[in-house]
C-alpha positions as CSV (number, residue, x, y, z in Angstrom):
1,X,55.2,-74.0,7.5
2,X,53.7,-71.0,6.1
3,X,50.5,-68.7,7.5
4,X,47.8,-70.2,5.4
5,X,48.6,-74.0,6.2
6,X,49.0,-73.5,9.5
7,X,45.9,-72.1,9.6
8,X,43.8,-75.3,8.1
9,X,46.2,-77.5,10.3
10,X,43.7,-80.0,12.3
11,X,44.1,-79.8,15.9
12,X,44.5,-83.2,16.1
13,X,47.5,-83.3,13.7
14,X,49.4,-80.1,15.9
15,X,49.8,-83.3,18.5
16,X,52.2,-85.0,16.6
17,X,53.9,-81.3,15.3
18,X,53.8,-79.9,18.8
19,X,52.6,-76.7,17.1
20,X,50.0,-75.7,19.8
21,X,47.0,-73.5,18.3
22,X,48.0,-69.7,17.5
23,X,46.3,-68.2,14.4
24,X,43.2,-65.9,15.5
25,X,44.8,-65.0,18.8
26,X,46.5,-62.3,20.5
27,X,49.3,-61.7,19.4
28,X,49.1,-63.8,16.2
29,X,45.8,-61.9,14.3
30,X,46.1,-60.6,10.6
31,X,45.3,-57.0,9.9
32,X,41.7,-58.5,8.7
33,X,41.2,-60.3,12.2
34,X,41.8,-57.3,13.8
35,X,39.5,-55.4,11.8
36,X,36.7,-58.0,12.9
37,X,37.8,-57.5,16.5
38,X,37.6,-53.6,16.9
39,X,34.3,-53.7,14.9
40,X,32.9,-56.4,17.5
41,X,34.5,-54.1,20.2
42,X,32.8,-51.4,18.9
43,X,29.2,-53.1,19.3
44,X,29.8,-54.5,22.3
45,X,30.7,-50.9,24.0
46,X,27.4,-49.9,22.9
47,X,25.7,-53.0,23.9
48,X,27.6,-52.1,27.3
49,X,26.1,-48.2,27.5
50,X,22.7,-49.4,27.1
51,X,22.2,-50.3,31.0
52,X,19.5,-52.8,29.9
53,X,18.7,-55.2,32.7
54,X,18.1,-58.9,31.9
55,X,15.9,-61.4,34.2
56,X,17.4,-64.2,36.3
57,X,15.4,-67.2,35.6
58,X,16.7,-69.7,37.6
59,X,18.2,-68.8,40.9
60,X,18.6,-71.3,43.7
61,X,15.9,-69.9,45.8
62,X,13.5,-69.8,42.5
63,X,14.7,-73.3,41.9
64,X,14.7,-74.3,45.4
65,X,10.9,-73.2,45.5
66,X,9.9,-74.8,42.5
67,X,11.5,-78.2,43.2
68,X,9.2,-77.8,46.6
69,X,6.2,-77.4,44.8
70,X,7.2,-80.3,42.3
71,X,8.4,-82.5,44.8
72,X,10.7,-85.4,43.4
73,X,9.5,-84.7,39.7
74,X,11.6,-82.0,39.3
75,X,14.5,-83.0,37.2
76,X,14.0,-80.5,34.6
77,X,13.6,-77.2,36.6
78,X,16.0,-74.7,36.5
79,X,17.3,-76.0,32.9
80,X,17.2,-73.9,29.6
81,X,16.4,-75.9,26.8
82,X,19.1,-77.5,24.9
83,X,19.9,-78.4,21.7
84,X,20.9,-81.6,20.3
85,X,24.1,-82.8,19.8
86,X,24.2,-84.3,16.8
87,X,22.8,-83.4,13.4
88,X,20.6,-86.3,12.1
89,X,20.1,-86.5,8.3
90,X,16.4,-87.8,8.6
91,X,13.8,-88.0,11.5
92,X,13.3,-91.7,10.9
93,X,17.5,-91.9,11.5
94,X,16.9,-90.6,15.4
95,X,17.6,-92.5,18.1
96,X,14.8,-93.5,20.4
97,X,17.1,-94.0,22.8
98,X,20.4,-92.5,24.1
99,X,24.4,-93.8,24.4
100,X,27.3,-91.6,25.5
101,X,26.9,-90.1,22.2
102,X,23.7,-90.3,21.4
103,X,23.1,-93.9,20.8
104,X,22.6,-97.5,22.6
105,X,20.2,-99.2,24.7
106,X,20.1,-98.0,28.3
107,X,19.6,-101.0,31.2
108,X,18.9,-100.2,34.3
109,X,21.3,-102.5,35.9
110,X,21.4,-102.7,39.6
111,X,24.5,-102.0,41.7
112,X,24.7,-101.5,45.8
113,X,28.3,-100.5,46.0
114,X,29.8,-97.2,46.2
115,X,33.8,-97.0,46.9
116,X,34.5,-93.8,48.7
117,X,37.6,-93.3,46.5
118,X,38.7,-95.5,43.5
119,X,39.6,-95.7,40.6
120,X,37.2,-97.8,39.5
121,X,34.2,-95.5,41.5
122,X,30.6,-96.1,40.5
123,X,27.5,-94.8,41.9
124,X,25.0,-96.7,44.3
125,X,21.6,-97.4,43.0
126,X,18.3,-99.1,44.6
127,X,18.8,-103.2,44.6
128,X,15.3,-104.6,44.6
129,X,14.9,-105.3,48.1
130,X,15.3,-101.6,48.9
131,X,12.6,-100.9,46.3
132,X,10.2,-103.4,47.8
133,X,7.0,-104.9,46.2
134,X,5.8,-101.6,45.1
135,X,9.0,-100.7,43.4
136,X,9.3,-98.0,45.7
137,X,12.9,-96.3,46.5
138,X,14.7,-96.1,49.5
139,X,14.9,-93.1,51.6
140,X,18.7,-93.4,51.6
141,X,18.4,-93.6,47.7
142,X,16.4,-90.8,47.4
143,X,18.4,-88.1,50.1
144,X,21.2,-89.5,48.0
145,X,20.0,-88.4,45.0
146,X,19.1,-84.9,46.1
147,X,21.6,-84.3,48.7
148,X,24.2,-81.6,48.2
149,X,27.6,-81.2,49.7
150,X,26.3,-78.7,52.2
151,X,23.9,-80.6,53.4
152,X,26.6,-83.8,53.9
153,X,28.5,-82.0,55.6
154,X,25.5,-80.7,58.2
155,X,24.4,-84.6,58.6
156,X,27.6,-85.2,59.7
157,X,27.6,-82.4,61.9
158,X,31.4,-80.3,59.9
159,X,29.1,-77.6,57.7
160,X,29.1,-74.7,59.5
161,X,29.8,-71.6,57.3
162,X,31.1,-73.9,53.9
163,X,29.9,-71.2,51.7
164,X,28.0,-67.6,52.9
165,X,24.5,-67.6,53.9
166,X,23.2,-65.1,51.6
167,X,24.2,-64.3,47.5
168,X,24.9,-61.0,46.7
169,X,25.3,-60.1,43.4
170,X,28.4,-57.8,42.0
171,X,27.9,-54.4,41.7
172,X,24.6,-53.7,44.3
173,X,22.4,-55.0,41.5
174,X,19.2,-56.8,42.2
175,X,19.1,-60.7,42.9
176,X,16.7,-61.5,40.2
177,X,18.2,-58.9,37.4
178,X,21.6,-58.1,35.9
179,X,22.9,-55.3,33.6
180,X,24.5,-56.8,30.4
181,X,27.8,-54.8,31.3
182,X,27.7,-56.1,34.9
183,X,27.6,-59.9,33.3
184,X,29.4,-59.3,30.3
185,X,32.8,-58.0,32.5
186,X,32.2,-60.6,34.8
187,X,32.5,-63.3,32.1
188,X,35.0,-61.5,29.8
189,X,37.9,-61.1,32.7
190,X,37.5,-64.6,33.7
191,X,40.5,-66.1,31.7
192,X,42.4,-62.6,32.2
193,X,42.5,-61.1,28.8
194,X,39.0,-59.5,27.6
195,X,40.5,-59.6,24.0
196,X,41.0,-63.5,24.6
197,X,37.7,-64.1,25.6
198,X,35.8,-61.6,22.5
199,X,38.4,-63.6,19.8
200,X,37.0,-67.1,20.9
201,X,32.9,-66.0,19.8
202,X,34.5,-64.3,16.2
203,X,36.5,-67.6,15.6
204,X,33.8,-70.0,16.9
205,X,31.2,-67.3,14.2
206,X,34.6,-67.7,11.6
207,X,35.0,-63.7,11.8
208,X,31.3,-62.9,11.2
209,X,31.0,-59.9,13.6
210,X,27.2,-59.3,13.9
211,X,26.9,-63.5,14.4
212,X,29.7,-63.4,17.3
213,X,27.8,-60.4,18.9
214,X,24.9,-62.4,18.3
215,X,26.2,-65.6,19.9
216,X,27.6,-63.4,23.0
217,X,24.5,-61.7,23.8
218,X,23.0,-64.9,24.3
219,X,25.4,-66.2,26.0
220,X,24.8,-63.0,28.7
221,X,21.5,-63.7,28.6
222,X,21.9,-67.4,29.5
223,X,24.4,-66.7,32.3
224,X,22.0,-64.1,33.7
225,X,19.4,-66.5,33.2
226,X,20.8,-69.6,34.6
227,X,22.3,-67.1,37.5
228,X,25.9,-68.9,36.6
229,X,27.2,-65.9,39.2
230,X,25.3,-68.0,41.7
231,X,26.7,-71.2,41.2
232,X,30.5,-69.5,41.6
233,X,29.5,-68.4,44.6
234,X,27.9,-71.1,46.5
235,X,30.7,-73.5,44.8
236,X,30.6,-77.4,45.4
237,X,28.3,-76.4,48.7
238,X,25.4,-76.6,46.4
239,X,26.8,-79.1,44.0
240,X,25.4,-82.9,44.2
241,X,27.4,-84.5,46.9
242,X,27.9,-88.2,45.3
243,X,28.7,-86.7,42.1
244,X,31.9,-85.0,43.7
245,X,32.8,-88.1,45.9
246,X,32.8,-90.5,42.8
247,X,35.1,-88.3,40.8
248,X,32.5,-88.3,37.7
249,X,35.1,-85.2,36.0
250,X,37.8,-83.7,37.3
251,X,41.7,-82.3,36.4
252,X,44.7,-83.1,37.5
253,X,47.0,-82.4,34.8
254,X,47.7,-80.7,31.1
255,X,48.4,-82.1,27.6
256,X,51.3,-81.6,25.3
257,X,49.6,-78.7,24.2
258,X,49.8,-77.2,27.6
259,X,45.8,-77.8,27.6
260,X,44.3,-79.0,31.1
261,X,43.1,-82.5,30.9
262,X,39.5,-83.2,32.7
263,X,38.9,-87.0,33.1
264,X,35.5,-88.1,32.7
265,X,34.9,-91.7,34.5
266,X,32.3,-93.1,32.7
267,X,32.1,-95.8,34.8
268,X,31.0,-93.4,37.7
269,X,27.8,-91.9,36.2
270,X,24.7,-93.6,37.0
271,X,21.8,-91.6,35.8
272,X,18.9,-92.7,38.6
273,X,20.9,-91.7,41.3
274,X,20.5,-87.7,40.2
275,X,18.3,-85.7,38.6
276,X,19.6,-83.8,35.7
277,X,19.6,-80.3,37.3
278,X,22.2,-81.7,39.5
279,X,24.3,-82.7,36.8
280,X,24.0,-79.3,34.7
281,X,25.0,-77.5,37.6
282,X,28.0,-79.6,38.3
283,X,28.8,-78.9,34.5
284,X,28.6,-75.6,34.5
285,X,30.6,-75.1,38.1
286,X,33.2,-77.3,36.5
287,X,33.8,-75.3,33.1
288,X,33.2,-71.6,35.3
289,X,36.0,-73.8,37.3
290,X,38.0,-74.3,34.6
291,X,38.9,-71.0,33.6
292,X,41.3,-70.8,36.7
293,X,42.9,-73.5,35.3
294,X,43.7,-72.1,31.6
295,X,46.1,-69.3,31.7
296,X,48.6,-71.2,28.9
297,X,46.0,-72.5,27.1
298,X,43.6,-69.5,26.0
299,X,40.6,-71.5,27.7
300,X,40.7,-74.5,26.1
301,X,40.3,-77.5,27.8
302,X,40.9,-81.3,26.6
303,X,38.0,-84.2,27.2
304,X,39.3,-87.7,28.3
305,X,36.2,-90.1,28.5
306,X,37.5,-92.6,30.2
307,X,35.3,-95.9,29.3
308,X,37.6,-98.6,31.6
309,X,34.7,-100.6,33.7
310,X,32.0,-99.0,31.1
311,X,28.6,-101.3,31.0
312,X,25.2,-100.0,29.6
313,X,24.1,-98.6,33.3
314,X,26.5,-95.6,32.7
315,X,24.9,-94.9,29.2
316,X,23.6,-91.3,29.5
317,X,22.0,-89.1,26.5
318,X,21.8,-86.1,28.7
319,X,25.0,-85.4,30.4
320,X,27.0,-85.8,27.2
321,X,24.7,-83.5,25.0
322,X,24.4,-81.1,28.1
323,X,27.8,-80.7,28.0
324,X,28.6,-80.7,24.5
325,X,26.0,-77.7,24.4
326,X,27.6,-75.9,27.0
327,X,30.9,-75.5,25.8
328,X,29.7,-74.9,21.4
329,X,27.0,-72.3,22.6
330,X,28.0,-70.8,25.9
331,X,31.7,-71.5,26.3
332,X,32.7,-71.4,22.4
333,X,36.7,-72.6,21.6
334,X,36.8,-73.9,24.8
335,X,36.4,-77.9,23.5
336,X,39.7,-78.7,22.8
337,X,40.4,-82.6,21.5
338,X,38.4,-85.4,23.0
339,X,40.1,-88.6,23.8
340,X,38.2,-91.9,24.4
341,X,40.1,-94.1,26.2
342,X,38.4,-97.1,25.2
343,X,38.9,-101.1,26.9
344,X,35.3,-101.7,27.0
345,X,33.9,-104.2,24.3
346,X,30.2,-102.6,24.8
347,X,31.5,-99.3,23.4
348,X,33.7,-100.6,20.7
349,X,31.0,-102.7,19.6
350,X,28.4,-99.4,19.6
351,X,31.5,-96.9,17.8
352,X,30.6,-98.0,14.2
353,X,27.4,-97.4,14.6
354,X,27.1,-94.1,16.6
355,X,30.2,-92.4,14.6
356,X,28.3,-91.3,11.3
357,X,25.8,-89.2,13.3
358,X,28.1,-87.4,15.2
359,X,28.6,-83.7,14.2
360,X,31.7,-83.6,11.5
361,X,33.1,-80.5,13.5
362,X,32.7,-82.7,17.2
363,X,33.4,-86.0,15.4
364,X,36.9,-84.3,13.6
365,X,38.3,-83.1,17.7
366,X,37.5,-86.9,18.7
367,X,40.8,-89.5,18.9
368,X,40.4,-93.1,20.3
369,X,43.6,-94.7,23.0
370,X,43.1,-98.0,24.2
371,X,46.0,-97.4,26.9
372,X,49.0,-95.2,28.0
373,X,51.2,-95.9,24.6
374,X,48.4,-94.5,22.6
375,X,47.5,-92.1,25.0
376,X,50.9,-90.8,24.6
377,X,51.1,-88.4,21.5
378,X,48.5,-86.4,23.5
379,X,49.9,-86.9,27.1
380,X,52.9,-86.9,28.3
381,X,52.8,-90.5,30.4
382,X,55.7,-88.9,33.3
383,X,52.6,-86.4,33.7
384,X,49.3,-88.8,33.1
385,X,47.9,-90.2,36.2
386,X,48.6,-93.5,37.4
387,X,44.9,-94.9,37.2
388,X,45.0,-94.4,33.5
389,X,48.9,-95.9,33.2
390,X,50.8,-93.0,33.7
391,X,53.9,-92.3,36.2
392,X,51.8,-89.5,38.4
393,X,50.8,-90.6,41.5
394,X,48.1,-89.2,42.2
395,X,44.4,-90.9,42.5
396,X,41.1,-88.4,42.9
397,X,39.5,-88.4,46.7
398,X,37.0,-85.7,47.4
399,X,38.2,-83.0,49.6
400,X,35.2,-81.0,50.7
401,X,35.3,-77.4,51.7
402,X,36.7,-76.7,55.7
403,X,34.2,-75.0,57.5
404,X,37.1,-71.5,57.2
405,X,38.0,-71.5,53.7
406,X,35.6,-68.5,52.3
407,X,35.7,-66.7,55.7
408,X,37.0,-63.5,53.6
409,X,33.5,-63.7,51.3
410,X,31.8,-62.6,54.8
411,X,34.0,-59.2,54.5
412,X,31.6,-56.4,53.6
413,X,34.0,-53.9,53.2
414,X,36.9,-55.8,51.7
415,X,34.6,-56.7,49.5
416,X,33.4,-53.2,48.5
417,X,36.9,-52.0,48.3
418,X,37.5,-54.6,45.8
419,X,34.5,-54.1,43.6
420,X,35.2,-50.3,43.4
421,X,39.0,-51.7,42.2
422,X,37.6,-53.4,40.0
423,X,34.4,-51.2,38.2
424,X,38.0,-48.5,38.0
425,X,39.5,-50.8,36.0
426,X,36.5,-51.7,34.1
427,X,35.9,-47.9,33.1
428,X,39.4,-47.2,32.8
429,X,39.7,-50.3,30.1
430,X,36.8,-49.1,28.5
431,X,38.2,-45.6,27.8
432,X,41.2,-46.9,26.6
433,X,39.4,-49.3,24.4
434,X,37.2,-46.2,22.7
435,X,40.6,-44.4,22.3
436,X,42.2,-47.3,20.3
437,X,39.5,-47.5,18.5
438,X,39.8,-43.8,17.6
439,X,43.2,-43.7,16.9
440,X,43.2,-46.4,14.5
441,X,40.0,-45.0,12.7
442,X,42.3,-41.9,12.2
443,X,45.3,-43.5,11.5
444,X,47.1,-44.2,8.1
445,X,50.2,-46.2,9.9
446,X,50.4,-49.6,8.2
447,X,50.9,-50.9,11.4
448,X,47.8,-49.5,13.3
449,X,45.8,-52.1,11.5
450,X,46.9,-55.4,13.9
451,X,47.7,-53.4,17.0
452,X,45.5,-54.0,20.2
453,X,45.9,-50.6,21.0
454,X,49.1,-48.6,23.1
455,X,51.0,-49.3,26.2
456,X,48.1,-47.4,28.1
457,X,45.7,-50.2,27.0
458,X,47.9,-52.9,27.7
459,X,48.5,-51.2,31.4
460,X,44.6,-51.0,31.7
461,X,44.4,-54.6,30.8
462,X,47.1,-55.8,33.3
463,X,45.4,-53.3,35.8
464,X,41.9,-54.8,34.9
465,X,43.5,-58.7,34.7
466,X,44.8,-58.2,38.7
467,X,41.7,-56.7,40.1
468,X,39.7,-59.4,38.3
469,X,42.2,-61.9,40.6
470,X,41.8,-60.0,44.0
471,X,37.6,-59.7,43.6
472,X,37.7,-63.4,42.8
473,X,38.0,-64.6,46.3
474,X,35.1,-62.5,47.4
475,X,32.4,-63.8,44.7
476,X,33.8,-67.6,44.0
477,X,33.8,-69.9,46.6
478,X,37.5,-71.5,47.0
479,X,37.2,-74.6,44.8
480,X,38.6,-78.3,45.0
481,X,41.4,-77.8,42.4
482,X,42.7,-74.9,45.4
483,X,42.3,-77.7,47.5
484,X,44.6,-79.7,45.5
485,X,47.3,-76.8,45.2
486,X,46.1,-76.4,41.5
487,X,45.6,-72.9,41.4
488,X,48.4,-70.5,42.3
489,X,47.5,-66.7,43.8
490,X,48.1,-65.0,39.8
491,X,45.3,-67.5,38.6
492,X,47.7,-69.5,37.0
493,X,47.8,-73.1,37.0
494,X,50.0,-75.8,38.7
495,X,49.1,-79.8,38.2
């Protein structure tokens, strides 16, 4: 197969080749894709020099306040506003209301029971005796809507010291204000390669340099804005308790593309029992999450909706378009395929009819499996968990964090130590960077035109890639795919 076709090759087809995704990446760009990618460089060092602080909008104290002053009616602090997921052709063609993709009837069907761990988890809700003649909720309903994993844990009397006490930002800088530099390096080291992480916003902008600056400096500004530093930090302490005891979305293993797999259980979203704050946060602290996971697979992850014990209580307009904005505007190339593993005659029935309106580009990374044997061009079944028919043995049960596990985040001076590591290597990449761009500006070499630059950038970039790994423990709280043994000390992965 030549250049060209494999370039328009749908990522769905490269299942059945095996031909995982390499055009526009290191190591594989053209001499004109690695024009685009100095020029970008070039803007973004600028962008870097500028020092310009940005506001933090929503921190967890500003939030924390607000949701006080708002008391239960606070579903919508703390959230940016996003936009939708599908492209309708005519107002009058808009759903009133919302399915898992943006269509269907939503019934608020009762349910009391809650399975600690199953595969077939679902979420409590209020029955109508709890809610009384007034229709009013139960206090249990209600703390366990709002009630994080820190707090759990303190009920039951295990949550001393599950995540620090206090956030402190990278660098010294001020809790409600970043630099663009500071956030842009934090983000750009996250999957180890800063070159991996600039290529995804010029192929996501298809090699439009002042739109892929464009679309990174707002994605700085969101993650300043939404404080998505924060959320590392805290971890699952400040994430919504039943939402990590269901199993809503987690990994546990990787595709035949090398891509990590995240389940989604359907079945185990309930949308009254949390507000949708908790639900973007837990999205966001998932895909920050999933960047430890993605060392062979450039970032990108795969979707598995997993629609076994589906019924119209687990319909949900905003998670799904919450999370499909996420990862096209703020995580771009990150989406890999998305599988619906389908048994449920509710959703077949609603396919036909939600399909058409369903962005081409989303809509053309979409497959459908009704079991293991279909699930198979896409998953290995000796590696695809045994709840979905697979040979691995392994079924999802919420580990929480031990009381001792981010014990080394407490360490002032470690911590200083490794964040002066780490700005060296930042500055020291950075130089390198401007002298690669220098040298190929004077060059004539054939050959300068798809380099990334000499053996002194690619020592700056290891150099830069391992203090990125030993500042990690410091400013991320340890997660539940360490927990599992997921996550190996180089950042690589391990299902």
């Amino acid at each position: 197969m030549d250049f060209a076709t494999e370039s328009t090759l749908p990522l769905v087809d490269r299942y059945m080749l095996g031909k995982p995704l390499t055009e526009g990446r290191v190591g594989w760009l053209n001499s004109e894709q690695s024009t685009k990618l100095r020029e970008l460089w070039q803007l973004l060092l600028k962008e870097c020099d500028k020092e310009e602080y940005i506001d933090v909008k929503f921190s967890l104290e500003q939030q924390k306040a607000k949701a006080a002053e708002a008391g239960d009616k606070s579903e919508e602090i703390g959230s940016l506003s996003f936009e939708p997921l599908m492209a309708i052709s005519t107002k009058e063609q808009e759903p009133k209301s919302g399915g898992w993709f943006g269509w269907g009837t939503c019934q608020q069907n009762a349910t009391n029971t809650l399975p600690k761990s199953s595969s077939r988890a679902s979420t409590p809700a209020s029955t109508d005796a709890e809610k009384g003649k007034d229709d009013v909720e139960s206090e249990e309903t209600i703390r366990q809507r709002h009630e994080t994993v820190q707090e759990h844990l303190n009920g039951k009397g295990d949550g001393s010291a599950v995540a620090p006490i206090d956030f402190v930002p990278l660098f010294e800088q001020p809790k409600l204000k970043r630099t663009f530099r500071a956030a842009f390096w934090q983000a750009a080291t996250q999957i180890g390669d800063p070159d991996s992480w600039v290529l995804r916003f010029l192929r996501a902008r298809q090699w439009d340099v002042e739109k892929a600056l464009e679309m990174i400096r707002r994605t700085i500004i969101w993650r300043v804005g939404q404080a998505i530093d924060e959320i590392a930090f805290y971890g699952e302490s400040q994430l919504h308790n039943l939402t990590m005891n269901t199993g809503l979305a987690y990994a546990c293993m990787e595709d035949r593309l090398g891509n990590p797999v995240y389940v989604v259980r359907v079945r185990a979203n309930v949308a009254r029992n949390r507000n949708i704050l908790a639900i973007k946060r837990f999205l966001c602290w998932q895909i920050e999450t999933s960047q430890l996971l993605t060392a062979k697979s450039d970032g990108k992850v795969t979707m598995l909706f997993d629609f076994n014990g589906f019924s119209r209580e687990n319909i949900d307009t905003k998670l799904v378009r919450t999370l499909i904005t996420l990862l096209t505007n703020y995580y771009p190339e990150t989406l890999g395929i998305i599988v619906l593993n389908v048994d449920s005659w509710v959703f077949s029935s609603l396919w036909m009819v939600i399909s058409p309106f369903i962005d081409p580009e989303v809509r053309s990374k979409i497959v459908m499996a009704r079991n293991a044997q279909e699930l198979a061009p896409y998953i290995d079944p000796q590696v695809l968990v045994s709840e979905l028919g697979g040979k691995k043995q392994f079924v999802y049960e919420y580990i929480p964090p031990a009381c001792d596990e981010n014990t080394r985040m407490a360490d002032i001076d470690a911590r200083r130590a490794a964040e002066r590591k780490f700005v060296h290597s930042v500055a020291a990449y950075e130089q390198a960077t401007r002298q690669w761009l220098d040298n190929v500006a004077d060059s004539t070499s054939p050959s300068s035109s798809t380099s990334l630059g000499d053996s002194n950038r690619g020592d700056t970039k290891e150099a830069l890639r391992q203090a990125a790994i030993d500042l990690d423990p410091f400013i991320r709280s340890r997660t539940l795919y360490h927990r599992f043994g997921f996550v190996n000390p180089d950042h690589s992965a391990s299902f």
